[in-house]
Each structure stands twice: as C-alpha cells, then as structure tokens.
VOVOKE-503392 format. One line per 8 residues: number of its first residue (from 1); for each residue x, z, y of N, C-alpha, C. Coordinates in pm, whole numbers, padded with zeros to 5 digits, always signed. Last residue first. Example, Ala and Ser with C-alpha at 12.3 -4.5 7.8 and 13.67 -1.06 7.14 Angstrom:
BEGIN
2 = +01285 +00708 -00225 +01367 +00714 -00106 +01290 +00787 +00003; +01319 +00780 -00569 +01230 +00780 -00450 +01320 +00780 -00330;
This chain:
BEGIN
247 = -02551 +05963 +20478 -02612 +05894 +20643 -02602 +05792 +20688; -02602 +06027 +20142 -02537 +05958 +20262 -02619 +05928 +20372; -02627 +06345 +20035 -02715 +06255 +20103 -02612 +06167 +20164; -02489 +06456 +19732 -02477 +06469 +19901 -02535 +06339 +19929; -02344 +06692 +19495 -02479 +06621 +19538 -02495 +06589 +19664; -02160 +06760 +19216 -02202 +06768 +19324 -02295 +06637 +19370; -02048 +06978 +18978 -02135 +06902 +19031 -02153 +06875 +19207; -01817 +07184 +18956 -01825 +07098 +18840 -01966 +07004 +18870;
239 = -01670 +07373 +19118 -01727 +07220 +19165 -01730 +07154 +19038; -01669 +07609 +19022 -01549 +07543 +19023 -01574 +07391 +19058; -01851 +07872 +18981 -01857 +07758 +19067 -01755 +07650 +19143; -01764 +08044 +18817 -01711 +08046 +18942 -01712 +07957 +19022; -02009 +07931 +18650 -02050 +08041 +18680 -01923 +08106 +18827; -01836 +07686 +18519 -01973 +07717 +18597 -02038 +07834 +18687; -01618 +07789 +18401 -01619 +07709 +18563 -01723 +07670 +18627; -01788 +07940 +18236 -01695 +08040 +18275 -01682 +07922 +18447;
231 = -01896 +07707 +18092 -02015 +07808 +18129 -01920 +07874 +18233; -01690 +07562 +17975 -01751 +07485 +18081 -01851 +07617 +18194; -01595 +07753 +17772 -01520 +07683 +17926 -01576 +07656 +18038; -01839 +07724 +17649 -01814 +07856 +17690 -01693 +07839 +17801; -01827 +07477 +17526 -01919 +07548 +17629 -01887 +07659 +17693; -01566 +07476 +17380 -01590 +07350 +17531 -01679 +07466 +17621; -01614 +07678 +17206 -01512 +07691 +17304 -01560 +07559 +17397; -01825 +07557 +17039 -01861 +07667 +17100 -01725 +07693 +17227;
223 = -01882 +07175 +17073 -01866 +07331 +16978 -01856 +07440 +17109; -01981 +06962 +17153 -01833 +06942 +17121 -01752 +07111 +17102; -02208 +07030 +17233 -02184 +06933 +17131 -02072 +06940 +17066; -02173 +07173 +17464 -02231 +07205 +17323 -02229 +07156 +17218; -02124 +06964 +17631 -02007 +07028 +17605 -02081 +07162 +17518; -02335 +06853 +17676 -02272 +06784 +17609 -02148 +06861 +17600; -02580 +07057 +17772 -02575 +06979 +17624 -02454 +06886 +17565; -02449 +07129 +17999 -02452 +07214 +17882 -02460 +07154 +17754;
215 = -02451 +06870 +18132 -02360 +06960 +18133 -02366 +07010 +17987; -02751 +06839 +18123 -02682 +06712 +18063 -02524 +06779 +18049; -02799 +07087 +18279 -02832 +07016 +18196 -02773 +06918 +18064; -02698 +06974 +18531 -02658 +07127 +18475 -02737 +07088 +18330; -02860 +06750 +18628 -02681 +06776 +18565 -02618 +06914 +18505; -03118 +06899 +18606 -03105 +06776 +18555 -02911 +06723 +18510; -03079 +07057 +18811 -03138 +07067 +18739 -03091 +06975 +18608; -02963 +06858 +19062 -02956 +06998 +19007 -02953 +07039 +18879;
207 = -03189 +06638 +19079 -03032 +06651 +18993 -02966 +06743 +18972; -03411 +06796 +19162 -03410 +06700 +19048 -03272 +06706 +18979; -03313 +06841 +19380 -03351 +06928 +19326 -03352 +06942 +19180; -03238 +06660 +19546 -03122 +06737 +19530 -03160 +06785 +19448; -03475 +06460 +19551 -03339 +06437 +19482 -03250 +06521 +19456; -03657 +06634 +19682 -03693 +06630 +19537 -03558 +06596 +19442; -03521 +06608 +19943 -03504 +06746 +19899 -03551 +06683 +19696; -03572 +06336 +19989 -03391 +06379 +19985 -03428 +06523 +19888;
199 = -03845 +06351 +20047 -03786 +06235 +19923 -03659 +06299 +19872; -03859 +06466 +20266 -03914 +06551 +20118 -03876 +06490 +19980; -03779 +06295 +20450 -03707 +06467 +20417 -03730 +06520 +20254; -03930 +06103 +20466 -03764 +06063 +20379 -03704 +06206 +20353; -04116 +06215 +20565 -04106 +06170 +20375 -03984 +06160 +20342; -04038 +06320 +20798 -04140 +06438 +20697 -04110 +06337 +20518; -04014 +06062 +20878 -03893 +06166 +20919 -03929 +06262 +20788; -04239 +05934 +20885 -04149 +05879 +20857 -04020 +05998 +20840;
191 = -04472 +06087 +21022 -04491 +06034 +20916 -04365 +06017 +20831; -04346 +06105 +21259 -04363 +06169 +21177 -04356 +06192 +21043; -04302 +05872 +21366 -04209 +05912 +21321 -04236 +06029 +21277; -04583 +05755 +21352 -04483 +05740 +21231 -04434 +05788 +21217; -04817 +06020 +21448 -04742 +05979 +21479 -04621 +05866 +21326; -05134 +05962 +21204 -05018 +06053 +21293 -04878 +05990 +21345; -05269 +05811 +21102 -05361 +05880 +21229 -05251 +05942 +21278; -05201 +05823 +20837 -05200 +05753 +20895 -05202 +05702 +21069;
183 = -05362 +06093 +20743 -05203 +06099 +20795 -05160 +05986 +20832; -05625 +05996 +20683 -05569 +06087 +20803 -05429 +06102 +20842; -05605 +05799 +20546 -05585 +05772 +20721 -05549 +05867 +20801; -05337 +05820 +20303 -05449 +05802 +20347 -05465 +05829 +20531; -05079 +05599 +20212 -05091 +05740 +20258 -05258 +05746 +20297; -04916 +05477 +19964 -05058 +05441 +20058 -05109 +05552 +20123; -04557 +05494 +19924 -04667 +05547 +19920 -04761 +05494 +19997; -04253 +05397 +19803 -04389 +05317 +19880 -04488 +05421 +19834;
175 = -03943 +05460 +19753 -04108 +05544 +19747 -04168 +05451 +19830; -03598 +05427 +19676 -03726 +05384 +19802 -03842 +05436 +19709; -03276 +05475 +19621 -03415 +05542 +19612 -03514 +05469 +19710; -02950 +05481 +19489 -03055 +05397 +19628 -03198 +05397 +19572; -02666 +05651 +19406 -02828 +05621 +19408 -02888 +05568 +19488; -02394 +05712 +19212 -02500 +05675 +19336 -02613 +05624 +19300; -02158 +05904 +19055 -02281 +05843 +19047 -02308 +05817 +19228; -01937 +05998 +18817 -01944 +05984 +18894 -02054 +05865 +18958;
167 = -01765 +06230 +18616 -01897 +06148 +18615 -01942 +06082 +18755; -01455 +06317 +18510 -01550 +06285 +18616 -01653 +06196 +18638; -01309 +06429 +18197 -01418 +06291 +18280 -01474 +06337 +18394; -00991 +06565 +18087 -01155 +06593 +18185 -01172 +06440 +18222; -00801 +06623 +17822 -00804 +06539 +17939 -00996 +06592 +17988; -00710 +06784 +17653 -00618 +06802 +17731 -00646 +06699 +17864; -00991 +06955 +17535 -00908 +06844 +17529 -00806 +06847 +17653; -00946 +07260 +17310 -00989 +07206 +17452 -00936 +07092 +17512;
159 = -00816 +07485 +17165 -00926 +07364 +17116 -00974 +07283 +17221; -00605 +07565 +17282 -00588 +07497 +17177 -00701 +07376 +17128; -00735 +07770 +17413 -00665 +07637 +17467 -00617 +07537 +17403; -00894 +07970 +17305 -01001 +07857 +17346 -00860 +07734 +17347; -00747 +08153 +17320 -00802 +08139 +17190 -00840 +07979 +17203; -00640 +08236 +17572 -00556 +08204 +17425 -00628 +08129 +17336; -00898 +08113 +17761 -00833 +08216 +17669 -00721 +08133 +17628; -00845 +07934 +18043 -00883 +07872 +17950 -00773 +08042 +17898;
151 = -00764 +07883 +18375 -00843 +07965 +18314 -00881 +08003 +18170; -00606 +07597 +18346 -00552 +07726 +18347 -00664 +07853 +18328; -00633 +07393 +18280 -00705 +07464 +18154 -00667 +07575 +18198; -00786 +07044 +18395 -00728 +07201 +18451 -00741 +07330 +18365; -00694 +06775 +18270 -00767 +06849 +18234 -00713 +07037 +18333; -00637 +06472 +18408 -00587 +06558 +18340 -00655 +06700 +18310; -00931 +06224 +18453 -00765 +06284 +18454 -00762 +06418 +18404; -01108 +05919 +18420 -01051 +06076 +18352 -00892 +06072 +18425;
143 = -01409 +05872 +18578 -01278 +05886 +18602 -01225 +05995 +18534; -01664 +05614 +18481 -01627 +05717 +18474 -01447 +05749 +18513; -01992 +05587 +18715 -01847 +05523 +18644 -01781 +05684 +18574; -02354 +05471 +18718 -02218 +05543 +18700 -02112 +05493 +18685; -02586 +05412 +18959 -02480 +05325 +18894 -02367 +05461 +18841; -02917 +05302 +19020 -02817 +05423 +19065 -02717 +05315 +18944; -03262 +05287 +19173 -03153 +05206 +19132 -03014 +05279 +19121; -03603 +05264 +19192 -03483 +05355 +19177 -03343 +05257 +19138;
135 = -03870 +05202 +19385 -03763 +05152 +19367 -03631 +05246 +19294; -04192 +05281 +19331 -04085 +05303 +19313 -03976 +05208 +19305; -04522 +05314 +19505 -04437 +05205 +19437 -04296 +05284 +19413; -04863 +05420 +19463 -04711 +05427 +19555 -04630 +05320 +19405; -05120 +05420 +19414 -05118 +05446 +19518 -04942 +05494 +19600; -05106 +05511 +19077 -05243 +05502 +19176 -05185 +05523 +19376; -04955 +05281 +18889 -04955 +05362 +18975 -05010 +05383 +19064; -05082 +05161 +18556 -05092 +05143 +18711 -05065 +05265 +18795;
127 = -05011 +05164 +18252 -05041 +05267 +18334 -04985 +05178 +18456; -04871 +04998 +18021 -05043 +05033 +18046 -05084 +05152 +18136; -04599 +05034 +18057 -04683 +04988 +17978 -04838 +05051 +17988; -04384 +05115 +18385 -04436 +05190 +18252 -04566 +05088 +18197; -04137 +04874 +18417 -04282 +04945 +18454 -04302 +05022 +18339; -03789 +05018 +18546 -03932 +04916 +18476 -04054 +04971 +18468; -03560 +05053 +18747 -03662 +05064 +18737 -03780 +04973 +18646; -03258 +05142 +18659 -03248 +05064 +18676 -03436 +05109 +18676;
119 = -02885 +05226 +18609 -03016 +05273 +18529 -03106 +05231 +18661; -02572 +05153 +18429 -02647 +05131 +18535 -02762 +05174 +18478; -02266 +05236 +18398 -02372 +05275 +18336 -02476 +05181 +18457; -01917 +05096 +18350 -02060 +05068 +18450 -02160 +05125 +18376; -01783 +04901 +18250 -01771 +05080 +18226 -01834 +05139 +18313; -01863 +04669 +18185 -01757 +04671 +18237 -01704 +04856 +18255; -02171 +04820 +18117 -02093 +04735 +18116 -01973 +04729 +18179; -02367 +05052 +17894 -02246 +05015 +18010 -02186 +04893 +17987;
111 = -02749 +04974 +17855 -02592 +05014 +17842 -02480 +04976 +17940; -02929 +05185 +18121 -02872 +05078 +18021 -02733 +05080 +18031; -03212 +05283 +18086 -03091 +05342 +18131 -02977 +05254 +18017; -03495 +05274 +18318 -03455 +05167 +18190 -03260 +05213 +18227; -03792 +05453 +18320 -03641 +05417 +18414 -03561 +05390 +18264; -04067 +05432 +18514 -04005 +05342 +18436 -03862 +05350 +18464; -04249 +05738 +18716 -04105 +05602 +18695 -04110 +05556 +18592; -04520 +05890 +18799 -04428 +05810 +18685 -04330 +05728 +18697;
103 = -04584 +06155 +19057 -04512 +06002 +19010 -04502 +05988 +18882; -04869 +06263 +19216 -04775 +06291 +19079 -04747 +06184 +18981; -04893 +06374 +19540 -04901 +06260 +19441 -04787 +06342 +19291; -05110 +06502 +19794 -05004 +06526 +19682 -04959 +06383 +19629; -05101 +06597 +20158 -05120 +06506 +20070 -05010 +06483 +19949; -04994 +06749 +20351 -05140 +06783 +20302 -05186 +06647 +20183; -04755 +06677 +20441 -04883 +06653 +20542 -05022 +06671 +20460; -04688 +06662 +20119 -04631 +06695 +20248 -04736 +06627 +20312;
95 = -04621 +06727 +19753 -04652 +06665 +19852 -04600 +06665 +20007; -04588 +06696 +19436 -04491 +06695 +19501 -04596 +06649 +19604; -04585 +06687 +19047 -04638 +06698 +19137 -04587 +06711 +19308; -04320 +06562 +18843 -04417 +06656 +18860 -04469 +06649 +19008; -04222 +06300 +18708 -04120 +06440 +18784 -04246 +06546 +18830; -04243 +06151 +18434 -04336 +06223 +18504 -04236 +06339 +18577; -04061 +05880 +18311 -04017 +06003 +18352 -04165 +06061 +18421; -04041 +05686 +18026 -04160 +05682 +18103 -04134 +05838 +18173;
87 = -03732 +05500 +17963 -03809 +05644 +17971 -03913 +05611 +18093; -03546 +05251 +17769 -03595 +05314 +17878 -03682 +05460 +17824; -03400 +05209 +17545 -03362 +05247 +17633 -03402 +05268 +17764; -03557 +05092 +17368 -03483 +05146 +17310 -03458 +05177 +17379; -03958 +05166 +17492 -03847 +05055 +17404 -03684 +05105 +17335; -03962 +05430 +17627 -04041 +05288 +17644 -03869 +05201 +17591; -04050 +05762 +17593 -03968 +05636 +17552 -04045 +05523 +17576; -04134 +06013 +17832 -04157 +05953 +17687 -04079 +05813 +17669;
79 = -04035 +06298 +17963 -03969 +06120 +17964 -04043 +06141 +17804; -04158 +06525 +18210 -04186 +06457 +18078 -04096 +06307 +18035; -03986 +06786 +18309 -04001 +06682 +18353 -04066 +06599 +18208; -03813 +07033 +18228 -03965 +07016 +18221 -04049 +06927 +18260; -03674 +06815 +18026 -03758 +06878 +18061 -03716 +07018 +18176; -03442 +06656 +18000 -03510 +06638 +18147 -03628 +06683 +18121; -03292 +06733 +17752 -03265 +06748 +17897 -03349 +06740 +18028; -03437 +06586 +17576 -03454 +06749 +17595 -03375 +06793 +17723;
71 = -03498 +06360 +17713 -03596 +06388 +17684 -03604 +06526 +17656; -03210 +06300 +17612 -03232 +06265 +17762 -03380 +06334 +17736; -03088 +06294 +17387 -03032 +06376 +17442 -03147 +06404 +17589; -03086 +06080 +17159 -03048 +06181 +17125 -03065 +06361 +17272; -03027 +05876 +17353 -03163 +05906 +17312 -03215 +06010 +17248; -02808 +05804 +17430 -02882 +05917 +17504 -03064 +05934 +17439; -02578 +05744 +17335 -02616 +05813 +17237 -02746 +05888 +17335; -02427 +05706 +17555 -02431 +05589 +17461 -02537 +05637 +17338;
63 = -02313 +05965 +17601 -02398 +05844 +17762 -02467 +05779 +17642; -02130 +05997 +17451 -02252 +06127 +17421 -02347 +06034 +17515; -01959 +05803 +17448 -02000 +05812 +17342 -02145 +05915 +17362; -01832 +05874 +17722 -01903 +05734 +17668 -02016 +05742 +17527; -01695 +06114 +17637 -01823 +06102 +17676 -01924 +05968 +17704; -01531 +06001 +17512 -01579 +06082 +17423 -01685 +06107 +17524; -01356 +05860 +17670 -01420 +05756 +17558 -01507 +05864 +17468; -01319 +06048 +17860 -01334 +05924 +17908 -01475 +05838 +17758;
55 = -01247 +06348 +17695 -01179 +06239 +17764 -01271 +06136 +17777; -01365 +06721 +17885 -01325 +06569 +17757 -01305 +06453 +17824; -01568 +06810 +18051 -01401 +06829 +17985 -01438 +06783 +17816; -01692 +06676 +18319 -01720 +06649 +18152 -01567 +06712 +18088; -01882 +06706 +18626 -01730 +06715 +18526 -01755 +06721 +18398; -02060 +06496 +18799 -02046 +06617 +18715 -01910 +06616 +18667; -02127 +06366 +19158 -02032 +06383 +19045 -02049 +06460 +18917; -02282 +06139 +19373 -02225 +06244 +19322 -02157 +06258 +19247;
47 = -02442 +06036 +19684 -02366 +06026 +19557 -02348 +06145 +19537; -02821 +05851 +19779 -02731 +05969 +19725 -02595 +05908 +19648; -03048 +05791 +20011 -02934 +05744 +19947 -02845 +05850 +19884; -03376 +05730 +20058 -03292 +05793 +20103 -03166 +05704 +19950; -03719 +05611 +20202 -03550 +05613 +20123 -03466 +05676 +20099; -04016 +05508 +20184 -03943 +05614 +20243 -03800 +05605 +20122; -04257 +05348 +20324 -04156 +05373 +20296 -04068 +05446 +20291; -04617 +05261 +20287 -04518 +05351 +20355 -04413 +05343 +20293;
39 = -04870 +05008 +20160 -04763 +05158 +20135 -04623 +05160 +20279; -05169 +04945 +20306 -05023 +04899 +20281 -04933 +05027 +20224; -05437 +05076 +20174 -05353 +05081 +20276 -05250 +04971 +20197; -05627 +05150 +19938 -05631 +04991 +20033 -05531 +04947 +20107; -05554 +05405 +19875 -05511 +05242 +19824 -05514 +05134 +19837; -05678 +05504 +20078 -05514 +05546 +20086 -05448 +05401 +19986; -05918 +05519 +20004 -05877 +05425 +20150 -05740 +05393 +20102; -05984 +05657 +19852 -06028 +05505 +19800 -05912 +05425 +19920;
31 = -05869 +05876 +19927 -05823 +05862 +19802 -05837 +05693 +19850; -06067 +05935 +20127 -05919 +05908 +20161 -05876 +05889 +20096; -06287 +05979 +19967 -06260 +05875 +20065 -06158 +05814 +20070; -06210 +06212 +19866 -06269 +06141 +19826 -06249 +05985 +19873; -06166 +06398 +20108 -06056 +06362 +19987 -06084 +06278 +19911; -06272 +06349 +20389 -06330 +06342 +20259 -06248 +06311 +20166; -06151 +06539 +20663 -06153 +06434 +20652 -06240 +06447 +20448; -06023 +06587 +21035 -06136 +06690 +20929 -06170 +06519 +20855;
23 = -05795 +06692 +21231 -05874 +06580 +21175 -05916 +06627 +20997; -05741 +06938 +21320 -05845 +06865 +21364 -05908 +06765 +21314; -05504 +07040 +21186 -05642 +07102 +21151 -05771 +06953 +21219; -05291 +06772 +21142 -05358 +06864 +21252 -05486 +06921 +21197; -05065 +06846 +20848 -05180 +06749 +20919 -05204 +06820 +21008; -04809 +07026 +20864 -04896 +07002 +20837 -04982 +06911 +20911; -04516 +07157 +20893 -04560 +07011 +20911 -04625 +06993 +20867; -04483 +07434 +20851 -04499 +07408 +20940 -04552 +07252 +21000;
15 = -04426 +07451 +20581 -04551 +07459 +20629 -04571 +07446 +20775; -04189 +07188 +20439 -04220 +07310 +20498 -04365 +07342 +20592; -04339 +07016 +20106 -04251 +06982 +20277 -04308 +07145 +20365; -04299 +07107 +19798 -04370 +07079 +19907 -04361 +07125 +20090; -04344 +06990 +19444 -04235 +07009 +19571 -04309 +06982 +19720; -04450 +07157 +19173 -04499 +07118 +19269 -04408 +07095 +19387; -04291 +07145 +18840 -04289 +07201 +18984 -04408 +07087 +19034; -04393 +07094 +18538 -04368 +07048 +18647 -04408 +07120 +18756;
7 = -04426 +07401 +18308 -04494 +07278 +18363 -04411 +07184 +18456; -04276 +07590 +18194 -04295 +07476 +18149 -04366 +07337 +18161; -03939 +07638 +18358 -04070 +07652 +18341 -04143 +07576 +18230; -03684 +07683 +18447 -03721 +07724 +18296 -03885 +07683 +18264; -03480 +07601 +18696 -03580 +07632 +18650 -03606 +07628 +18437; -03296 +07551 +18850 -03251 +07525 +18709 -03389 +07616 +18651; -03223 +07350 +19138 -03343 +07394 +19066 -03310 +07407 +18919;
C-alpha cells in the first residue's frame, strides 16, 4: 500500500464473508452489547527485512533520531507523541463481517539495546479503547555486509558507502476485539479464520507502506546519489523489503 492519500484507508475482509442477511440487528445496541462481551482474539506473526545502503552505525543513528522522522513517515496514519519515545498511532478504519473499528495503539519505540531495537505497547493517556485490546510486540537487529554497487553510475560510485544494513524485524500481534452478537451468533471458526485473515492483510499493508517510507527518508538524508540508488533497486525490485506471515 504506498498510497498518497490523506485520510486513513478503510481495510475490508472480502465481500463474500459477510454477516447472514438474516440476522437483522440495532447498531446501537450492538455497540452497547459488543462491550459487555469478552473480546475475541486474533494474531498473527510476522518477519522481515528493509535494506539501508549504508553502514550499520549510520543507520543506528537515523533509528536513534526517530523523532525526527516517524510521524512524517507514517502518514497517512496519525502518530502523535506520547513522552520521548512513544507514539499515539491511529491506523485508520478497518472491518469484516459488517463490523468496523478504528484502532489507537500506544507504541513505545525504544532505545536499542545490546543492538536490539525493541517497540513495545503503552497506553495512550486519556483515551479508553472502545471495545478491543492491543498486544504489539516486534524486535529489530541490524546486519551489515558488503554493499552491491554494481548497478551504481560512474558518477554516483564514489559517493556510495561501500557497506549496506539489513534491517531486520519480527512481530507478534494479538487484537482483542468485543464483537457484537450478531457476529457472535456465527460460527467461531468463522469468526476466527475471517480476523486473523484481516489482521495478516492490515500487517502486510501497513508495512508496505510504512518501509518504503522509512526507505526513502533515510537514504534522502544521506543526499541525492544514496536516493536515487536506492529509487533505481527499488523500482527493479531488487528485494530491498520484505514481508511474510509465519505459520
């Protein structure tokens, strides 16, 4: 998703998995109910990678500096700041079986340790989540080796570090949602199969977006030949990201 927009997407499970017309119900209601409920679970698990051409301790430095960075990157998504290192994230609107929600995370992105990024769930300050819970939990490292410049002008090779970072990430995701009855009323494994689907798809979509991103801005930083490298193994789709559900 490298969208441009300026609102938050809406993400929403294929039309074919809809509530049953039959059960005819008061959005109203089902609101009050859906919070009474116990919440629902839904998980999924991700790793991945970006490429950083530059070395190791020079993108430490742009990670380390994200305050500078994370808020124009993850629009169209909203992150307002909570303290020195967290973000109040709004991912935008998103449903399935006929029922929306539009999340806030608390996501506290802290410093590295041992060379460990870890980023990590806190609450957002004076806002209650109407009706789901978040678990996010993910971990970076970083791996430099040697830099592949063979594509690289005359002009550019000179200025181009002789070493590449591999960004390298996982994720363990859970969603507690209070679903209301009517979808309550439906099979689990429905229920159950339809969220963890729509959970996985928001993740691919999200990071998409979101590493292409953090991409551009940091090999912008480091002047007009990095980007224009980076744009050229972007555009032949030289695996400079990747994104995959573990089973």
């Amino acid at each position: 998703m490298q969208s441009q927009a300026s609102q938050p997407q809406m993400f929403q499970a294929p039309d074919a998995i809809l509530a049953p017309a039959s059960i005819a119900v008061s959005e109203q209601s089902e609101a009050t109910s859906a919070e009474a409920a116990e919440p629902i679970w839904f998980r999924t698990r991700f790793v991945g990678s970006m490429v950083m051409y530059a070395g190791a301790q020079t993108v430490a430095n742009y990670f380390d500096a994200h305050q500078d960075w994370f808020r124009r990157c993850a629009h169209p998504m909203k992150a307002d700041p909570i303290g020195e290192s967290g973000y109040a994230l709004t991912v935008g609107r998103f449903g399935a079986l006929g029922y929306q929600v539009e999340p806030k995370v608390g996501l506290d992105l802290l410093p590295q340790q041992d060379g460990v990024y870890l980023i990590k769930t806190i609450p957002v300050p004076n806002y209650t989540p109407p009706g789901y819970e978040v678990d996010f939990q993910a971990a970076q490292t970083f791996v430099e080796v040697p830099a592949d410049l063979s594509d690289a002008t005359q002009g550019q090779a000179g200025k181009l570090s002789t070493a590449m970072t591999r960004v390298e990430w996982k994720l363990d995701l859970a969603v507690g949602v209070c679903l209301p009855k009517f979808i309550r009323a439906l099979p689990q494994s429905t229920i159950q199969n339809n969220g963890d689907r729509l959970l996985a798809q928001i993740v691919k979509q999200v990071s998409r977006c979101l590493t292409h991103k953090v991409q551009e801005d940091f090999h912008a930083s480091l002047g007009k030949p990095a980007l224009e490298f980076f744009k050229k193994q972007s555009s032949q789709k030289r695996n400079v990201a990747t994104c995959e559900q573990c089973h």
